[in-house]
MDAnalysis code that builds the backbone (N, CA, C; Angstrom):
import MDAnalysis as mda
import numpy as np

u = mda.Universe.empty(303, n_residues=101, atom_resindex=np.repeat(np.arange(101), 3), trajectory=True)
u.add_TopologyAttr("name", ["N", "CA", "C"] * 101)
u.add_TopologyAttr("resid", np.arange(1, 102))
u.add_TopologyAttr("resname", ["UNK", "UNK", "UNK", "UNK", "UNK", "UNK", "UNK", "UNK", "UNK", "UNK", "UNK", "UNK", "UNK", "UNK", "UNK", "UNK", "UNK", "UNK", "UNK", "UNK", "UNK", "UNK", "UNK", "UNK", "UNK", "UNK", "UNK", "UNK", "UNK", "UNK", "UNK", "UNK", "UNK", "UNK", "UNK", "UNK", "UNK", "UNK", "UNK", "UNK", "UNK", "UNK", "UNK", "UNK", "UNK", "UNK", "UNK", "UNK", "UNK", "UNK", "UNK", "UNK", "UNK", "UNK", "UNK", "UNK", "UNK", "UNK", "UNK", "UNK", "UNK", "UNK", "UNK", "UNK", "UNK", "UNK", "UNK", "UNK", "UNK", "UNK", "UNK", "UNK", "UNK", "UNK", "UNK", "UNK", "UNK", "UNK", "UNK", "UNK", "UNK", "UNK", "UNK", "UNK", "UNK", "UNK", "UNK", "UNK", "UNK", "UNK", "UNK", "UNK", "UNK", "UNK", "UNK", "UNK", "UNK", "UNK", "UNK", "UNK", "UNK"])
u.atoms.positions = np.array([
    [0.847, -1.185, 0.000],
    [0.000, 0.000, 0.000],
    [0.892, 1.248, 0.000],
    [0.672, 2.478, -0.747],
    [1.213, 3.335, -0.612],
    [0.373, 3.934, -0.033],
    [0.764, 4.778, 1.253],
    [0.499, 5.437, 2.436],
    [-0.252, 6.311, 2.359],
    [0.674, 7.403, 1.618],
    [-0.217, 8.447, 0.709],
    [-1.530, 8.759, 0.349],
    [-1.420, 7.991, -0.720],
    [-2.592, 7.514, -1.562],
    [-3.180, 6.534, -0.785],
    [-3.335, 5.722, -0.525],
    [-4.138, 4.490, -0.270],
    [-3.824, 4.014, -1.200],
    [-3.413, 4.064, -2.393],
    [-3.409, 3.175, -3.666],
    [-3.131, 1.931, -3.278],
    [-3.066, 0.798, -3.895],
    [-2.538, -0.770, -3.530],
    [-2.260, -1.455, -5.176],
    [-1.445, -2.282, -4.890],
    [-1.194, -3.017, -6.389],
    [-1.118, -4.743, -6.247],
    [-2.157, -4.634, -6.597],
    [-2.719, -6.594, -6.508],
    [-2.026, -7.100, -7.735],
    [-1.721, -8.559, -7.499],
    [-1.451, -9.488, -8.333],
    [-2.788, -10.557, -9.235],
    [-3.362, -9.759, -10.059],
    [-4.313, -10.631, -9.985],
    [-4.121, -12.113, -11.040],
    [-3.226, -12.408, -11.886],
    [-2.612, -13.718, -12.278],
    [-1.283, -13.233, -13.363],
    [-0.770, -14.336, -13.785],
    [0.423, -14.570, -14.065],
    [0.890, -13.265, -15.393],
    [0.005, -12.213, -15.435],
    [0.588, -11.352, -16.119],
    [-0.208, -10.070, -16.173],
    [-1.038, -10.068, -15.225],
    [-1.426, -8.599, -14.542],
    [-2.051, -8.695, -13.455],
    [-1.472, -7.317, -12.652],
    [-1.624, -6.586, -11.681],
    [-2.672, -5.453, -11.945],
    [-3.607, -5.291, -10.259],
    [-4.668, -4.102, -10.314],
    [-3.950, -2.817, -9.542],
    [-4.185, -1.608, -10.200],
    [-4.009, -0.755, -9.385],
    [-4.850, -0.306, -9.028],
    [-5.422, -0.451, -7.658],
    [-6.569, 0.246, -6.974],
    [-6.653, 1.530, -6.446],
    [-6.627, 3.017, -6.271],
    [-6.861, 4.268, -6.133],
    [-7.463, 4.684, -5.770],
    [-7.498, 5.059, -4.393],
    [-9.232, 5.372, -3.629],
    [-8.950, 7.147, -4.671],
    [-10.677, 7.569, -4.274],
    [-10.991, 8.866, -4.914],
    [-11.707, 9.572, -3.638],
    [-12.801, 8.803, -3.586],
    [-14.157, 9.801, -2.783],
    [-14.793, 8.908, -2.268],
    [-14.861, 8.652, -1.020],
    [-15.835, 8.211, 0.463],
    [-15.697, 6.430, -0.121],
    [-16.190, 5.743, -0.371],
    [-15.530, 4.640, -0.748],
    [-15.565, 4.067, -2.158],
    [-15.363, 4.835, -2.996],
    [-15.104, 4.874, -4.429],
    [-13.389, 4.982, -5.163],
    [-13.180, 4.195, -5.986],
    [-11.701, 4.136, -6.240],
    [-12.051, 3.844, -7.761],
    [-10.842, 4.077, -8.355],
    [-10.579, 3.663, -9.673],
    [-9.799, 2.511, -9.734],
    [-10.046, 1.832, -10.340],
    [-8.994, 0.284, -10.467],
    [-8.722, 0.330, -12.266],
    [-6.909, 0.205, -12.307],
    [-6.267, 0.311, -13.454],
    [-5.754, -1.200, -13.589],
    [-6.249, -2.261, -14.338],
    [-5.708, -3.184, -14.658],
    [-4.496, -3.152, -15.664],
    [-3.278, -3.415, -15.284],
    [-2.121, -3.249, -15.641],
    [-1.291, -4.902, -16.399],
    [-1.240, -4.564, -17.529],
    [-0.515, -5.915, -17.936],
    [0.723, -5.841, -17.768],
    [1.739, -7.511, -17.504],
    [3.203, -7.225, -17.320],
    [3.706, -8.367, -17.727],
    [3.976, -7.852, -19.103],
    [4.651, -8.943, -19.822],
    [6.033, -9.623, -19.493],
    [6.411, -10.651, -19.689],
    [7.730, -11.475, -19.421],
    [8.828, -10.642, -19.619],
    [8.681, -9.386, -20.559],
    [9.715, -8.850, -20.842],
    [10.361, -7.710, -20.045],
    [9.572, -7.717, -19.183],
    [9.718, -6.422, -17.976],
    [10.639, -7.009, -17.290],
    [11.048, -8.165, -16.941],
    [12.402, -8.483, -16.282],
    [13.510, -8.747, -17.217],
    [13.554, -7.956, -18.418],
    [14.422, -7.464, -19.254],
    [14.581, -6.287, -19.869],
    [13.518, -5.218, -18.914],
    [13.977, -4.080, -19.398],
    [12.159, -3.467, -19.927],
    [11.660, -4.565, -20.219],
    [10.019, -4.185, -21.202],
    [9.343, -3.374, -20.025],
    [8.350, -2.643, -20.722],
    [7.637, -1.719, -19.854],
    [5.920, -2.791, -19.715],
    [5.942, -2.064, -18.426],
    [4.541, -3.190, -18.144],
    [3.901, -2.118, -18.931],
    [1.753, -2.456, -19.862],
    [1.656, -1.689, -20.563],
    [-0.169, -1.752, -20.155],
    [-1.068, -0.583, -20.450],
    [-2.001, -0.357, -20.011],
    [-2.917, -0.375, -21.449],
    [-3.849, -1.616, -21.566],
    [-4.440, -1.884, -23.364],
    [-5.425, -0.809, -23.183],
    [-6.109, -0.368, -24.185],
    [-7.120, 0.106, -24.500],
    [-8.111, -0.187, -24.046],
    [-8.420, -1.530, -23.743],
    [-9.713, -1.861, -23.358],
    [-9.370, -1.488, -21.756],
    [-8.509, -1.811, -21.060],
    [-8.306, -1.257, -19.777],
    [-8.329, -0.034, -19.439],
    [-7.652, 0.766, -20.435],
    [-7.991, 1.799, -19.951],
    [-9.186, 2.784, -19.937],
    [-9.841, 2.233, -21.447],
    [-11.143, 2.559, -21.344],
    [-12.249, 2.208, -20.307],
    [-12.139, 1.111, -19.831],
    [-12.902, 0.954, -18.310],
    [-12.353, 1.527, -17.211],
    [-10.913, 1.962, -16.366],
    [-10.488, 2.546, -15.994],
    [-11.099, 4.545, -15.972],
    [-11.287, 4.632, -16.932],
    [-11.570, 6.256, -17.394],
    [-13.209, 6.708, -17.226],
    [-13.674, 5.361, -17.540],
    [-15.443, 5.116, -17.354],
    [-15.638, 5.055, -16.365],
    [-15.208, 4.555, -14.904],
    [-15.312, 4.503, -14.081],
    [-14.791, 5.653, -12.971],
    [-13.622, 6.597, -13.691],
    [-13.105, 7.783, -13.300],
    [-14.050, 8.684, -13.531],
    [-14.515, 9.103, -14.747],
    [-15.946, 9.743, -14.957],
    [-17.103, 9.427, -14.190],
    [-17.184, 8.236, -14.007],
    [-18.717, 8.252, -13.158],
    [-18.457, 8.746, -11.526],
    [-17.306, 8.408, -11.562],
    [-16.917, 9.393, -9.886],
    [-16.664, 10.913, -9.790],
    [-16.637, 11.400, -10.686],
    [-16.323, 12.731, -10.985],
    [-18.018, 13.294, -11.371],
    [-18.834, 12.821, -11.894],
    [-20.212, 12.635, -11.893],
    [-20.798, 12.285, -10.933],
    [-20.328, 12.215, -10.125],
    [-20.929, 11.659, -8.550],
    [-22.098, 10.161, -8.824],
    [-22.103, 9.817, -9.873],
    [-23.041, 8.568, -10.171],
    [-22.113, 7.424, -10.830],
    [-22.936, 6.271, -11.183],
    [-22.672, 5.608, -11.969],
    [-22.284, 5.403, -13.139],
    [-22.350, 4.836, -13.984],
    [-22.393, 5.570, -15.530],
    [-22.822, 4.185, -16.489],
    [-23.828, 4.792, -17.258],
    [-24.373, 3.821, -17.964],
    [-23.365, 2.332, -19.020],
    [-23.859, 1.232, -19.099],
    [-23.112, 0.528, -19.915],
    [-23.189, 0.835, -21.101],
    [-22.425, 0.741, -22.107],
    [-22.287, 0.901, -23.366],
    [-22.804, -0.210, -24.095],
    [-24.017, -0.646, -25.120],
    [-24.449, -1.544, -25.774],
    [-24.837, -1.187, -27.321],
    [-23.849, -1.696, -27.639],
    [-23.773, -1.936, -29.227],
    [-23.658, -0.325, -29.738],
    [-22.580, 0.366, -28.832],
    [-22.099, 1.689, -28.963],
    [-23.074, 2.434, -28.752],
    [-24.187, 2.573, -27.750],
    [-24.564, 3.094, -26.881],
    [-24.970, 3.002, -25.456],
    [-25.088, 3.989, -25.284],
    [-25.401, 4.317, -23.455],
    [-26.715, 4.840, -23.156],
    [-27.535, 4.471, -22.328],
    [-28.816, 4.820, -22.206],
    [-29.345, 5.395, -20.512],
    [-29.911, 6.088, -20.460],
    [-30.130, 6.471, -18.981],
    [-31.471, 6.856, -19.044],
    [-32.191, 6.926, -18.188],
    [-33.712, 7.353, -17.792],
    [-33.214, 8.392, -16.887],
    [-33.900, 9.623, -17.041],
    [-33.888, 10.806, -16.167],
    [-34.903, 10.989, -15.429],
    [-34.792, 11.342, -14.171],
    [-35.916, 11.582, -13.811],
    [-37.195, 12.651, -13.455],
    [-36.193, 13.537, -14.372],
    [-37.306, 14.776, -15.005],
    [-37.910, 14.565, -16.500],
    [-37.552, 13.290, -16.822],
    [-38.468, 13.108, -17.790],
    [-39.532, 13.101, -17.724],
    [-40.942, 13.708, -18.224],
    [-42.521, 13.104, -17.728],
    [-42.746, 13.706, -19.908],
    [-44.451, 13.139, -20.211],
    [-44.966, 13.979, -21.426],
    [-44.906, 15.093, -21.436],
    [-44.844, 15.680, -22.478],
    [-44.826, 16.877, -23.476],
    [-45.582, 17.154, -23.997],
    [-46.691, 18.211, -24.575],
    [-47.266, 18.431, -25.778],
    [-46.143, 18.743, -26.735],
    [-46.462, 18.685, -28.097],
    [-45.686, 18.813, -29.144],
    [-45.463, 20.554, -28.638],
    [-45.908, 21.148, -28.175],
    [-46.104, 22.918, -28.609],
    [-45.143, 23.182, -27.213],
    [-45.428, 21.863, -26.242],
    [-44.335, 22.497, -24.904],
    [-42.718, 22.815, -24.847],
    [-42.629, 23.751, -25.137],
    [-40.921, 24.051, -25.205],
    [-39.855, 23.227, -24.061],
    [-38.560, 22.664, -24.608],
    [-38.000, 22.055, -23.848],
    [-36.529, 22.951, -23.412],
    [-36.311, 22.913, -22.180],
    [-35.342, 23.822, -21.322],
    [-34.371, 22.873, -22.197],
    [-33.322, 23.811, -22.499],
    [-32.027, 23.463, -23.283],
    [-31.026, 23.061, -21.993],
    [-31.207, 22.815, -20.791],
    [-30.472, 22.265, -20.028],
    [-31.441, 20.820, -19.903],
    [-32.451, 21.060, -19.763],
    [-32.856, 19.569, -19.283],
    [-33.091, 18.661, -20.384],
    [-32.530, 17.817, -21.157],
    [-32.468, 17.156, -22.160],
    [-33.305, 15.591, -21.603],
    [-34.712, 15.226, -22.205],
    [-34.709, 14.192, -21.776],
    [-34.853, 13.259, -22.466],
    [-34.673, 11.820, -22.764],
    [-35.255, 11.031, -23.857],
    [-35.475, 9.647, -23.329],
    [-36.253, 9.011, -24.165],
    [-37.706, 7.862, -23.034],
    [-36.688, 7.208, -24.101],
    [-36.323, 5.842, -23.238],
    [-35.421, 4.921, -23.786],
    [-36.686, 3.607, -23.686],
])
C-alpha cells in the first residue's frame, strides 16, 4: 500500500496486476495493468485500450458523482428523472435534455 494515496497493487494472475486508487468516500478507480515477461528485461509493463477505457469510465462516473451507464452496441442509455410527457407545442429547457429509452 502506498500510504499516501491508499493506492494498492494486486497481483491478480500470471501477467497482470490491479491498481486500486481510492478517490471519494468509498469509491476508487482500479487500473488493470498488464506485465509482460519482458519487464524483467527491461520491457515496460503496458495499459491496453480496453483497460484503460474501463479505468476512465469509471473515473468519470466518480467525478459525476453517479454511476455511468453501460455501453451496448455503442450506446449508453439512462432514464432521467425529469423526464414526464410533453405536448408537441411544450418548449423544452435546453439544459434539461430528456429522452424515453
Amino acid at each position: 500500500m502506498h500510504a499516501p494515496t491508499g493506492a494498492t497493487l494486486t497481483v491478480l494472475d500470471d501477467e497482470h496486476v490491479g491498481l486500486r486508487v481510492p478517490l471519494a468516500g468509498d469509491r476508487a478507480v482500479e487500473i488493470r495493468i498488464t506485465v509482460p515477461a519482458s519487464v524483467s528485461t527491461g520491457g515496460a509493463p503496458v495499459v491496453t485500450e480496453a483497460d484503460a477505457d474501463a479505468a476512465m469510465s469509471a473515473l468519470l462516473g466518480v467525478a459525476a458523482g453517479q454511476e455511468l451507464p453501460t455501453v451496448k452496441k455503442g450506446a449508453a442509455r439512462i432514464t432521467l428523472g425529469c423526464c414526464r410527457r410533453r405536448s408537441p407545442t411544450t418548449p423544452v429547457s435546453p439544459v434539461r435534455v430528456c429522452r424515453r429509452t
